[in-house]
C-alpha positions as CSV (number, residue, x, y, z in Angstrom):
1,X,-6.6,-117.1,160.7
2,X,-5.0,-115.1,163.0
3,X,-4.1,-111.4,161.8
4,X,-0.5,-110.3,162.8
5,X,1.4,-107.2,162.2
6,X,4.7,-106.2,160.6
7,X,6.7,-103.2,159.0
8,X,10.1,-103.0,158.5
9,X,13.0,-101.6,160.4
10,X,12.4,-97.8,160.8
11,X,8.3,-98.1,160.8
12,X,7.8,-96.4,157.1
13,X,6.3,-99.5,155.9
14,X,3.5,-101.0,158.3
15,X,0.9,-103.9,157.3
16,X,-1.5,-106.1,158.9
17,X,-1.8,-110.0,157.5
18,X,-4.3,-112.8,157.7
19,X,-1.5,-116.0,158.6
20,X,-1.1,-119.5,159.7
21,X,2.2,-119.5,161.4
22,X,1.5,-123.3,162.4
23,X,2.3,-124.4,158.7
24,X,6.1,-124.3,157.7
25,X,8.1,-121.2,156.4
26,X,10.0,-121.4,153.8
27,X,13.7,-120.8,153.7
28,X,14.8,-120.7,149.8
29,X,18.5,-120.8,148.7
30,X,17.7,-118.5,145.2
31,X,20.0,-115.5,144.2
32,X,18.1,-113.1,146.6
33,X,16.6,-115.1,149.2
34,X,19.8,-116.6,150.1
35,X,21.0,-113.2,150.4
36,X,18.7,-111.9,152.5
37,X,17.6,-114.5,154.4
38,X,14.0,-114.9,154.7
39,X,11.5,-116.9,156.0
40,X,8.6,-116.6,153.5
41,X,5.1,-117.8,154.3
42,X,2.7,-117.0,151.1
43,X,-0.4,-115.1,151.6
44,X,-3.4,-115.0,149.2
45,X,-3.4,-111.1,148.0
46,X,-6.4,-110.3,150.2
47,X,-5.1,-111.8,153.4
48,X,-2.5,-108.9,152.9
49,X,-3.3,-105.1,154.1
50,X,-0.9,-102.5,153.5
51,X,-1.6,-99.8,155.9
52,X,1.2,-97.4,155.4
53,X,4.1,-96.6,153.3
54,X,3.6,-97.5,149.6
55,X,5.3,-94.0,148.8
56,X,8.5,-95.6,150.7
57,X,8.4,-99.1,148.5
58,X,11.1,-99.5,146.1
59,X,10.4,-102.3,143.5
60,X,13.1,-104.4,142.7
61,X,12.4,-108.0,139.8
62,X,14.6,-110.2,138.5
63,X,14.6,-113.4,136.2
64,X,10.7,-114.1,135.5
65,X,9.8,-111.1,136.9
66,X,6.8,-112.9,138.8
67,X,7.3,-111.5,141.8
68,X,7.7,-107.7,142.7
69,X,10.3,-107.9,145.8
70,X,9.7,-104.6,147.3
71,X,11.9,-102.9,150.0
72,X,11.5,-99.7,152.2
73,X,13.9,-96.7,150.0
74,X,14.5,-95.3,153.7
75,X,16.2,-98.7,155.7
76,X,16.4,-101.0,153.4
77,X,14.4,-103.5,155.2
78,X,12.4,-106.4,152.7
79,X,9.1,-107.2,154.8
80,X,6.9,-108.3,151.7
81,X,6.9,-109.0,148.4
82,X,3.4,-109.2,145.7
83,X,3.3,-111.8,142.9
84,X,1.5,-114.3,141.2
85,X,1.7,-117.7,142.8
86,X,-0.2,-120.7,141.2
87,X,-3.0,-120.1,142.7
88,X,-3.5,-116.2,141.8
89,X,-1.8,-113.4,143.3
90,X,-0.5,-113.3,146.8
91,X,2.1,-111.5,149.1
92,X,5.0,-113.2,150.4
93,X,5.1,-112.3,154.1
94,X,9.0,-112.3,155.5
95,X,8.1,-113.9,159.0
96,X,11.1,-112.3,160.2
97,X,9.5,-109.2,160.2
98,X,6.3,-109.6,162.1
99,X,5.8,-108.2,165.3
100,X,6.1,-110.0,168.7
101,X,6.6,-113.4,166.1
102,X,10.2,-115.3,167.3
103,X,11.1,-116.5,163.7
104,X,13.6,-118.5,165.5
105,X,10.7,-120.7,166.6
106,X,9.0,-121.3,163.5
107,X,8.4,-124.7,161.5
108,X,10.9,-124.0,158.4
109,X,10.6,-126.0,154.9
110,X,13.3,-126.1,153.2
111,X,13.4,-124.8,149.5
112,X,15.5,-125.4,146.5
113,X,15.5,-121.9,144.3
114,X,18.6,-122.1,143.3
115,X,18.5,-125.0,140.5
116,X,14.8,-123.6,139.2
């Protein structure tokens, strides 16, 4: 798979991923996601490489408290979350914040968060 790069907004958080942009994002409707708008692709935990900033990483959980949505404490920004998925534990990548990647052309999946 092809390995991108992302961060968020002001560069304290940087990572590198192992992603298949070709398969469909998905865009949930849940409390937070909704929100925020992301575009999540899912990530098994050792596609994911953080390479700087886990001293900026504010941890935020709600409701099942699966999924650790972390944020950088200086901007804000939400690049990447860690979890457990079904199939183990993973990262959820916000396509929206990988570089040179135009979210706006990415296949999207719909997803219906809200009502689970």
């Amino acid at each position: 798979m092809p390995i991108h790069h992302g961060g968020c907004h002001c560069g304290a958080i940087r990572y590198r991923v192992d992603i298949d942009l070709t398969k469909p994002v998905v865009q949930c409707n849940c409390s937070i996601c909704g929100r925020t708008g992301t575009l999540l692709s899912f990530v098994p935990a050792e596609a994911f490489t953080l390479e700087r900033g886990e001293e900026s990483l504010t941890d935020y959980q709600f409701g099942k408290k699966n999924i650790h949505h972390l944020f950088c404490k200086v901007c804000g920004v939400r690049s990447f979350a860690r979890g457990t998925g079904p199939s183990g534990p993973m990262a959820a990548i916000n396509t929206r914040c990988l570089d040179e990647v135009d979210a706006a052309a990415l296949p999207v999946r719909q997803y219906d968060g809200k009502s689970r």
